[in-house]
N, C-alpha and C positions, 0 to 999 in steps of 0.2 A: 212726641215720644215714639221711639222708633218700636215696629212691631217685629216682636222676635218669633222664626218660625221651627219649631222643632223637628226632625224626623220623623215620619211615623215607624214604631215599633213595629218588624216583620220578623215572623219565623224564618229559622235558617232553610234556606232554599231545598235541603235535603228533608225537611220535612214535608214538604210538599210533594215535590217526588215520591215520597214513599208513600203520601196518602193516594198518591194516581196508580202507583203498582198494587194496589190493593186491591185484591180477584174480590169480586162478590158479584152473585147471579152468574146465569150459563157463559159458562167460556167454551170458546173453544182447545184444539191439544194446548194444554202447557208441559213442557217438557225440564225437568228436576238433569242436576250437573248430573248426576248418575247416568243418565237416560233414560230413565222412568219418565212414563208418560202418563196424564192423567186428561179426559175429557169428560166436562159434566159441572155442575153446580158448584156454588164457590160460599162462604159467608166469613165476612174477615178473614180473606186467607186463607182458611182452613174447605178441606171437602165438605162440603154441606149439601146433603140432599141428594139427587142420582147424579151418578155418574159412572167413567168404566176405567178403571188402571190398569195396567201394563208394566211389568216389573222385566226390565232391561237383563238382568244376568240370569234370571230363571226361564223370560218366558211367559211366566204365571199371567193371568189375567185374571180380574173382579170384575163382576157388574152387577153394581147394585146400590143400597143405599149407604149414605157417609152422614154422620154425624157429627162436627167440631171436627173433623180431620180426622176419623176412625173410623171403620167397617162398622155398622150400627143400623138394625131393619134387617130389610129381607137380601136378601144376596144368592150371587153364582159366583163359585172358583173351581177353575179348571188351570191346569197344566199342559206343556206343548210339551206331545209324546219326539222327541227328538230322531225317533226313523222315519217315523207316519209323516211327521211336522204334523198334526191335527191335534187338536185338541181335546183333552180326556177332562171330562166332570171329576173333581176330586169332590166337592160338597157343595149343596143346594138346601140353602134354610136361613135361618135364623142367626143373628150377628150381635153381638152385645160387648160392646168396649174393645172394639177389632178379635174378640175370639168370637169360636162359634157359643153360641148361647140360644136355647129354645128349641123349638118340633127343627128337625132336618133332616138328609140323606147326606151318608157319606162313603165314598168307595174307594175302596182300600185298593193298592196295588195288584195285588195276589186275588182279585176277584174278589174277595168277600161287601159286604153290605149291610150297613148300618142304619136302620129306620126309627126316629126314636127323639127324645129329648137328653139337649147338653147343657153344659154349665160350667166355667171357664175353660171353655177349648177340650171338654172332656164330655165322656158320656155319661148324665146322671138323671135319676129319672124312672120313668119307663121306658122301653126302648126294644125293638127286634133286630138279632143279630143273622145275617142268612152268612155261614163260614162254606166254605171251597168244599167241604166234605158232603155237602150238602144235611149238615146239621143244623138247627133251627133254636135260638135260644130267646125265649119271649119273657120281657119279668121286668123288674127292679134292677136298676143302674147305680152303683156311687164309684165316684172317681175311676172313672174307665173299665171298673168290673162289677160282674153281677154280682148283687147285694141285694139281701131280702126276700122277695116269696119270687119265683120265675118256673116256666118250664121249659125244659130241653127235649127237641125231641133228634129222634136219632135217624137216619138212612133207615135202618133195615125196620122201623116202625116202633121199634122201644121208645118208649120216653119217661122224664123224672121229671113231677113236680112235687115240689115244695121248698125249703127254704135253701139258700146260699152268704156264702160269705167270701170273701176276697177272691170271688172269680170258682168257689168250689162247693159242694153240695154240704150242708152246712144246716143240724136242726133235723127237724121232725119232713117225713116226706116217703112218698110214694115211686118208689119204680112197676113199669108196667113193662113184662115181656109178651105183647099181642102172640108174637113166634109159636111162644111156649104154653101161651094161656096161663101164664103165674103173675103174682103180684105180690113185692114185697113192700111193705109198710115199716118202716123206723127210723131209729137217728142213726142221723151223719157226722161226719167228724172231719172236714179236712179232706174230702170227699170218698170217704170211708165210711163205708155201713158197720155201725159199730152194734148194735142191736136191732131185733123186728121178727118180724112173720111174716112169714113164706107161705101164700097161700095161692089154691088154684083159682083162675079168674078168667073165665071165657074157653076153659081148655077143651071144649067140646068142637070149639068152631076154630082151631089156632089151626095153622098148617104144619106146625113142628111138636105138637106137644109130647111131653114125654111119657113113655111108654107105659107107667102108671101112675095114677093119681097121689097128691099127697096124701097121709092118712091124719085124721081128726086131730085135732090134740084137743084133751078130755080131763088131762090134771088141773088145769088152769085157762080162765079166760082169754086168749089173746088181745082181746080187747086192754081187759086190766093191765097184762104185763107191758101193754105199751103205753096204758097211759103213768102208769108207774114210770118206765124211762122216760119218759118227756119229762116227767116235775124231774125228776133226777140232773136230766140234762139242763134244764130250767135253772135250779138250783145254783149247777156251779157257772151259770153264765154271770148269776147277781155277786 
C-alpha cells in the first residue's frame, strides 16, 4: 500500500516576517515615515520602559519613561528654541497616559513657573504658581485654576489668603496690607470684597501707615457681623 505523504501546514510567509519586525527590549534609533525618531526600550512594538523621542517638525524631545507606547513615569520635555537652536525645559515630572499627571515643574513661555501637582495635562491639586510680576500664588488647583483655600502674595508685600474659585478670590478670607499695617477680614465674590472689617494690624511698625488710626467700632462685635456674613454666604452656596 502505497504511503501517502501530505504537506506540512505553514503560516504565510508574512507572518513570520512580522513576528522578526517586532521591536521588544533595547533597540537602537528606529526612525517613524514622519521622521520621528525614537531610541530606547521596546515591548510588543510599543515604547516600553526608558527611552528618548524626537519629534521631526517641532524639534521637541522626551526622555523618560514609556509605557505601552505612551509618556508614562517620570519624564523631561523640552523644545528647541529656534534662534538659540538649544534647548529650553518646557516640563519635568510626572506622566500618566502621555499627559502630564502628578508632582512636576512646568515653565511657561513668558517666564512664569509652575511647581505643584497635575491631572490630565492640567494643574490640580496643590500647586505654587511663581507669575512674571513676581507674584506668588500657593493653594489649591482644579482644572488649571485656583480652587479652594490658596495664598497670594503680592511684590510690594500684601498678600490674601483664604478661599478661591475659578482662578478668583472666592469665600471667607484675609487681605493683609503690611504697607499700611491694616487687615481686612470678609467675603469675596468674584474677586470682590463684598463685606468685612477693616482693622489696624501691625501699623506701628508699617512703613506707610496712615496718618491716623482706625477708630473702635463699639455698636457691634466685628467678630459677630462676620461670622453672620459667612453663614449668609454659606447659605446661598447650598
Amino acid at each position: 500500500m502505497p504511503v501517502i505523504k501530505y504537506p506540512r501546514i505553514r503560516d504565510p510567509l508574512f507572518y513570520e516576517w512580522d513576528k522578526k519586525a517586532q521591536k521588544c527590549g533595547l533597540r537602537h534609533t528606529v526612525y517613524a515615515v514622519n521622521g520621528d525618531q525614537y531610541t530606547g526600550e521596546w515591548l510588543d512594538n510599543l515604547k516600553h520602559g526608558k527611552g528618548t523621542q524626537i519629534w521631526k517638525s517641532t524639534g521637541a524631545i522626551y526622555s523618560g519613561d514609556w509605557k505601552f507606547g505612551k509618556r508614562d513615569g517620570y519624564g523631561s520635555y523640552s523644545i528647541l528654541d529656534p534662534e538659540t537652536k538649544e534647548y529650553k525645559r518646557v516640563y519635568t515630572g510626572w506622566w500618566e497616559n502621555d499627559q502630564r499627571g502628578g508632582r512636576g515643574i512646568f515653565f511657561y513661555p513668558n517666564g512664569e513657573r509652575y511647581e505643584g501637582e497635575w491631572s490630565n495635562g492640567l494643574r490640580s491639586g496643590w500647586g505654587k504658581m511663581h507669575y512674571n510680576d513676581g507674584s506668588i500664588y500657593e493653594g489649591q488647583w482644579l482644572t488649571d485654576q485656583p480652587n479652594g483655600k490658596g495664598v497670594l502674595r503680592l511684590p510690594n508685600g500684601n498678600r490674601y489668603e483664604g478661599g478661591w474659585k475659578d482662578g478668583k478670590k472666592h469665600g471667607p478670607g484675609k487681605y493683609f496690607y503690611p504697607d499700611k499695617g491694616q487687615l481686612l477680614e470678609g467675603i469675596w465674590v468674584a474677586d470682590i470684597p463684598k463685606c468685612g472689617v477693616l482693622v489696624d494690624f501691625g501699623r506701628d511698625s508699617a512703613p506707610a501707615s496712615t496718618e491716623f488710626p482706625l477708630p473702635e467700632i463699639e455698636l457691634r462685635d466685628p467678630a459677630g457681623v462676620l461670622a453672620e456674613a459667612r453663614a449668609m454666604f454659606d447659605d446661598s452656596q447650598n
